[in-house]
C-alpha positions as CSV (number, residue, x, y, z in Angstrom):
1,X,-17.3,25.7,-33.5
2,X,-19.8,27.3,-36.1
3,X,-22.2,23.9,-36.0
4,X,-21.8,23.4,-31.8
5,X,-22.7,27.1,-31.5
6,X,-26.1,26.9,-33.7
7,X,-27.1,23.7,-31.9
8,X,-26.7,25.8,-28.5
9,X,-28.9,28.1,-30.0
10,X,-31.4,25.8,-31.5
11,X,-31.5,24.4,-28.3
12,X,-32.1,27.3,-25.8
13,X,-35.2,28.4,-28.1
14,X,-36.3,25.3,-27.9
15,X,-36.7,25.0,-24.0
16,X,-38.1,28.7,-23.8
17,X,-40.7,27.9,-25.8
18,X,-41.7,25.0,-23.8
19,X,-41.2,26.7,-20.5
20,X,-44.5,28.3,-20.6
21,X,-46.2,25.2,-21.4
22,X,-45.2,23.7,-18.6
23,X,-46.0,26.4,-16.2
24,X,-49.6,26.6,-17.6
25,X,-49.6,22.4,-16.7
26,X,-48.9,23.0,-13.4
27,X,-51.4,26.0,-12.4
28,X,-53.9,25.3,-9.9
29,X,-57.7,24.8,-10.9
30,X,-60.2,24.8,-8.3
31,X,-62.0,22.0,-7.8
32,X,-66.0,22.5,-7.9
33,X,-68.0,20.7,-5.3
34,X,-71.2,18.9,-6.0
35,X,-71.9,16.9,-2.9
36,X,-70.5,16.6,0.7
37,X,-70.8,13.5,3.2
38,X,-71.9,13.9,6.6
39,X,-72.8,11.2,9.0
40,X,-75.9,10.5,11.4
41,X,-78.3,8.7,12.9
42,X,-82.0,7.8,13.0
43,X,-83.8,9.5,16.1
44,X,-87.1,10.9,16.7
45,X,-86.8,14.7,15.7
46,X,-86.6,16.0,19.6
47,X,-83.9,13.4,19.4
48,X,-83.7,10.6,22.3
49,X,-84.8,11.8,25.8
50,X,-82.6,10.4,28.6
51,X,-84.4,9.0,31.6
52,X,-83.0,9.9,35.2
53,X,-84.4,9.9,38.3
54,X,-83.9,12.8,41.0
55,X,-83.6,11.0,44.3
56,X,-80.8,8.1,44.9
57,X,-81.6,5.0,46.3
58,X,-82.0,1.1,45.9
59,X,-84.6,0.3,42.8
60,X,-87.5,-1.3,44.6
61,X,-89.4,-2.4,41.4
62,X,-88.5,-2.2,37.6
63,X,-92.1,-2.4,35.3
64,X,-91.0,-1.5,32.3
65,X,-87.9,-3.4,29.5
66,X,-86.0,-2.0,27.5
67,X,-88.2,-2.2,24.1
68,X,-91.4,-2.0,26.3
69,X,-94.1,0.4,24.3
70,X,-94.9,3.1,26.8
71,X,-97.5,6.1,27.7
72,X,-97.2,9.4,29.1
73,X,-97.2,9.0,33.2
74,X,-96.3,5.2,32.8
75,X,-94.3,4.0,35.9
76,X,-90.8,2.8,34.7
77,X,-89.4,1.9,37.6
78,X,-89.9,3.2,41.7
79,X,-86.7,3.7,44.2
80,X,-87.0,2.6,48.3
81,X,-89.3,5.4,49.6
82,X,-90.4,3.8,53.1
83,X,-89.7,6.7,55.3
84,X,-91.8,8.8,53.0
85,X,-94.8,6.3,52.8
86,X,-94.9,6.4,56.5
87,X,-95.0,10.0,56.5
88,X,-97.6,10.1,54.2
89,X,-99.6,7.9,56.6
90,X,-98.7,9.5,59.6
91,X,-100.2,12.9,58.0
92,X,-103.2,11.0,56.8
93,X,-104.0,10.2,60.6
94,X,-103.0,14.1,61.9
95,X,-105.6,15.2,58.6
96,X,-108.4,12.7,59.8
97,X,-108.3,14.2,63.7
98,X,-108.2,17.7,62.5
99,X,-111.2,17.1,60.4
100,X,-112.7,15.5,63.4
101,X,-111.9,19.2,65.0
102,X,-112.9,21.4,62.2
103,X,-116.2,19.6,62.2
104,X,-116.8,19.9,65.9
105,X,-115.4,23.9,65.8
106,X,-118.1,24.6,63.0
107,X,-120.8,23.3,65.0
108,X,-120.0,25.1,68.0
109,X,-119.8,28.0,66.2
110,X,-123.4,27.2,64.4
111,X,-124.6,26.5,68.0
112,X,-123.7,30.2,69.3
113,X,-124.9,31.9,66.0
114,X,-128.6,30.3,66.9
115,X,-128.2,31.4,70.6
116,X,-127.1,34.9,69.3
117,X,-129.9,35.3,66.9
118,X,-132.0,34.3,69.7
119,X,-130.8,36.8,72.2
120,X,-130.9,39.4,69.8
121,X,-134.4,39.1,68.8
122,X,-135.3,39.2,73.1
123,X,-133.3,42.3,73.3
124,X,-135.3,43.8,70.8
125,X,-138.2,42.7,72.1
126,X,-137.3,44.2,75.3
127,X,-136.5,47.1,74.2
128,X,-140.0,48.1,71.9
129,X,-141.3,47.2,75.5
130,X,-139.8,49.3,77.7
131,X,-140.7,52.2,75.6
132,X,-144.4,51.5,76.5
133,X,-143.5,51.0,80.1
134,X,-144.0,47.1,79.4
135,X,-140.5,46.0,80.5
136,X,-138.0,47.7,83.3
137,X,-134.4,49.1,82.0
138,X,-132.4,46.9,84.1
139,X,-134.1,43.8,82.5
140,X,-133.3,45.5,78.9
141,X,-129.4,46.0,80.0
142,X,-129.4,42.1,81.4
143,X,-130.3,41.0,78.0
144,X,-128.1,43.4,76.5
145,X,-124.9,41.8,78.3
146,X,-126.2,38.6,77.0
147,X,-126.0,39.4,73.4
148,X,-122.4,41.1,73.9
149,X,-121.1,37.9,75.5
150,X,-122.7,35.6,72.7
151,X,-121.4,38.2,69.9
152,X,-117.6,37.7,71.9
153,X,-118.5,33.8,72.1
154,X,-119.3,33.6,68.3
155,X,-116.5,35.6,66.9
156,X,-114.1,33.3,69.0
157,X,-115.7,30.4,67.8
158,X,-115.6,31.7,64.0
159,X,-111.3,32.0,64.6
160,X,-111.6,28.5,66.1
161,X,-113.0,27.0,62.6
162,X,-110.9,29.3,60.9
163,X,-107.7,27.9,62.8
164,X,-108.5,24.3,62.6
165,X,-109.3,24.9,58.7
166,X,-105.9,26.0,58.0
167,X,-104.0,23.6,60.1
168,X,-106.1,21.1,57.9
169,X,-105.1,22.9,54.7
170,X,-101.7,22.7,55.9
171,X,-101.8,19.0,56.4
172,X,-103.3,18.5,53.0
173,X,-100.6,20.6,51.3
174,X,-98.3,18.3,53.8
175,X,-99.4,15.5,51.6
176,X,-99.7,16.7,48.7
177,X,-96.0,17.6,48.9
178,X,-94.8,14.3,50.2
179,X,-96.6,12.6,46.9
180,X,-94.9,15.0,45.0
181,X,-91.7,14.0,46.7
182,X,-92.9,9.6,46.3
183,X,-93.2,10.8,42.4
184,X,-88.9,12.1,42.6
185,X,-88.3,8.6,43.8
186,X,-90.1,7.0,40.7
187,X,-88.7,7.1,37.2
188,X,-91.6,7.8,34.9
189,X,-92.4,8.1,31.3
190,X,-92.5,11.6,30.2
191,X,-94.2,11.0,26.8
192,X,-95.8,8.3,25.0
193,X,-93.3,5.7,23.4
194,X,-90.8,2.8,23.0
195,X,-87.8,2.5,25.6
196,X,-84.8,2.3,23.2
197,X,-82.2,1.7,26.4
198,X,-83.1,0.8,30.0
199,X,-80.2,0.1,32.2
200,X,-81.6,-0.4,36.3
201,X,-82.1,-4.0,38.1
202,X,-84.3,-4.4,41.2
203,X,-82.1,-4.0,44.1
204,X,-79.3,-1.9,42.4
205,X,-78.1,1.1,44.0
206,X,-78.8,4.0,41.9
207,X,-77.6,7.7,41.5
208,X,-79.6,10.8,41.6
209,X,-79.6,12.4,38.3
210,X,-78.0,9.7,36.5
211,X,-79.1,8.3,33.2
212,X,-80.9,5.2,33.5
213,X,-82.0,4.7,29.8
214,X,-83.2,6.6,26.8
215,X,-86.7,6.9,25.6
216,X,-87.9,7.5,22.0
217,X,-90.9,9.4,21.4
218,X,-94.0,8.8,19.0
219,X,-92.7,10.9,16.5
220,X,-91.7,11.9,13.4
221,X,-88.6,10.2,12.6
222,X,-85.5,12.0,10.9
223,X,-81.4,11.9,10.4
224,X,-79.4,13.4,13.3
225,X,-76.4,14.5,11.4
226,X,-73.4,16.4,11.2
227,X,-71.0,17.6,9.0
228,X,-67.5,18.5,8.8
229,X,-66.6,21.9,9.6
230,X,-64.6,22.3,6.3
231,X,-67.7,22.0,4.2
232,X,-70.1,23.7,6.9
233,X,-70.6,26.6,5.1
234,X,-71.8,25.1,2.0
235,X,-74.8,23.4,2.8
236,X,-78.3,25.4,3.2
237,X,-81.8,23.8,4.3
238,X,-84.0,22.4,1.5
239,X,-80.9,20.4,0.1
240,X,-81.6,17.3,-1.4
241,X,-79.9,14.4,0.3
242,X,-79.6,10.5,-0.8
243,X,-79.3,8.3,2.2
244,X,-77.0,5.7,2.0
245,X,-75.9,2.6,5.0
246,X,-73.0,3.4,6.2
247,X,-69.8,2.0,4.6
248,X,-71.8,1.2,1.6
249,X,-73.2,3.1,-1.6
250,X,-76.8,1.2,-1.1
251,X,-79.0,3.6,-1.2
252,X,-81.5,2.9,1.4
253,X,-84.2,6.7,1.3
254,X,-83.6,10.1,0.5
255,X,-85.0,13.2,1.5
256,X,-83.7,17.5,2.3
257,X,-81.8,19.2,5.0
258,X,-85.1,20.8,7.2
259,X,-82.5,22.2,10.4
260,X,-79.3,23.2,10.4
261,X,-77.6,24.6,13.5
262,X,-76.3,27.9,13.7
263,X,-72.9,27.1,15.6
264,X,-70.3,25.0,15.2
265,X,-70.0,22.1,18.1
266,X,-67.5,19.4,19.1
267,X,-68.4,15.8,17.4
268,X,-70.9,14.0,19.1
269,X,-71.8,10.4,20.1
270,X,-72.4,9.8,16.6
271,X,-68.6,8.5,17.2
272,X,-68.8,5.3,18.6
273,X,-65.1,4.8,19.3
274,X,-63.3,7.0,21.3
275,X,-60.3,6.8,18.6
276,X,-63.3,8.4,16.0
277,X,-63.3,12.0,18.2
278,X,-60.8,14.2,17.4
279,X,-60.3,18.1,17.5
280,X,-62.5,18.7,14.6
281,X,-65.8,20.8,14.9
282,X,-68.7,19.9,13.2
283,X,-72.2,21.1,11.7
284,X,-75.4,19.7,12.9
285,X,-77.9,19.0,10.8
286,X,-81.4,17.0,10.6
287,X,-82.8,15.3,7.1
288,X,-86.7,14.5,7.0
289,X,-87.0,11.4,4.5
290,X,-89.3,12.1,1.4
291,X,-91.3,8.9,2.2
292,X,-92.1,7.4,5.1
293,X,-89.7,5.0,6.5
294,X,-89.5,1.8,8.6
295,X,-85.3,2.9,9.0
296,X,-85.3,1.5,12.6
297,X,-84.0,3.7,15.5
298,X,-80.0,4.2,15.9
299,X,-79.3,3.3,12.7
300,X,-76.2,5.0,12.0
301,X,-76.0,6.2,8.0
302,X,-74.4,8.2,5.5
303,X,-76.0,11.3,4.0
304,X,-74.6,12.7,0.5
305,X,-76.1,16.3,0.8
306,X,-76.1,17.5,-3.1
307,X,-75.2,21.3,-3.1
């Protein structure tokens, strides 16, 4: 009993001893973190501008292919706009014969400010004459009438021109406005640059507002990227980033974090598949490269952002 008893209590010192060791295994150390992954794509750094066109209709013409080079004000593609053309020509004959009126107002008016000068100068004449006794009154108040009637003659002829002048103003700004309206059904470039996506076929029906193709600018080319909410809060501008392909560690550039958005936002396109998307917010966040680049547009890569 003596020896079973002092191996009992051999025993129990033995295990609280060792208890504490194996609590002080098992606490928690917090792990540090160095670097955090986000994914993104190559875009010009005002990102990809979609193309749409505001008036629906069937595409008439397509000029430009996807991969075409373009400038600022090129014409992409135009949409039917018959009924417009016509009223554009239409106006174009109205404008014509109220120029032919304006011109013919203005001379008449010119015509009666001649005749009133004229009649002016007699009255006046008449009048120094009749105060020598060289001319009767009732000839002075003849010539008097006269120039009141011309004065009434020339004034209506000045609101003639001025009426014909604004209904030719009118007509113009009739024009202009139907040009303005030709330019809605025609989907032009709104900055120099290559067309990265251009999805229209001459004689498709198309949508008003709806995409039709992206265009990338001449710009300075950076990362779109974004970054996992978790680690959001971790990464600051001026980080250093290594650029890697995606699904790879090949490092392909590397450059710093020079935007960061001050929200969180759902995932983006950068998710190909709609199985990628989940509930999951995310950081935005652009990376200018150290070096220049020839990293073609939409390439989709890794960026290991070192904290």
């Amino acid at each position: 009993m003596l020896i079973a008893a002092c191996i009992w209590h051999f025993a129990g010192c033995g295990n609280s001893e060792s208890q504490p060791e194996r609590q002080s295994d098992t606490t928690a150390r917090p792990i540090e973190v160095t670097q955090v992954v986000g994914i993104g794509k190559v875009e010009p750094r005002s990102g990809l501008r979609e193309l749409a066109i505001d008036q629906a209709g069937i595409v008439r013409e397509v000029f430009k292919a996807e991969g075409d080079s373009v400038k600022k004000g090129d014409l992409i593609l135009s949409v039917d706009s018959d009924q417009i053309a016509l009223q554009t020509e239409n106006l174009q004959i109205q404008l014509k014969r109220q120029n032919e009126l304006t011109a013919q107002a203005l001379a008449s008016e010119r015509q009666l400010a001649a005749e009133l000068r004229m009649a002016e100068s007699e009255w006046q004449t008449s009048r120094e004459l009749a105060m020598d006794g060289a001319e009767t009154e009732q000839n002075v108040q003849s010539l008097a009438k006269d120039v009141e009637v011309l004065r009434a003659q020339y004034q209506g002829a000045k609101n003639v021109t001025r009426s014909n002048q604004l209904a030719g103003r009118e007509i113009t700004n009739q024009i202009e406005q139907n040009k303005t309206n030709i330019r809605t059904y025609s989907l032009i470039a709104s900055d120099d640059g290559v067309l990265v996506s251009l999805d229209a076929k001459k004689g498709r029906a198309v949508e008003a507002f709806a995409v039709l193709g992206q265009l990338a600018s001449d710009e300075e080319r950076v990362i779109h990227g974004e970054v996992d909410e978790l680690f959001a809060h971790r990464i600051k501008i001026g980080d250093k980033v290594t650029i890697v392909k995606e699904g790879s560690d090949q490092q392909i550039a590397d450059g710093e974090i020079i935007f960061l958005s001050p929200i969180l936002q759902d995932k983006s396109i950068f998710y190909d598949k709609p199985g990628e998307v989940s509930d999951r917010r995310v950081r935005r966040f652009k990376v200018g490269f150290s070096q220049d680049t020839s990293i073609l547009i939409n390439t989709k890569v890794e960026c290991i952002i070192h904290l």
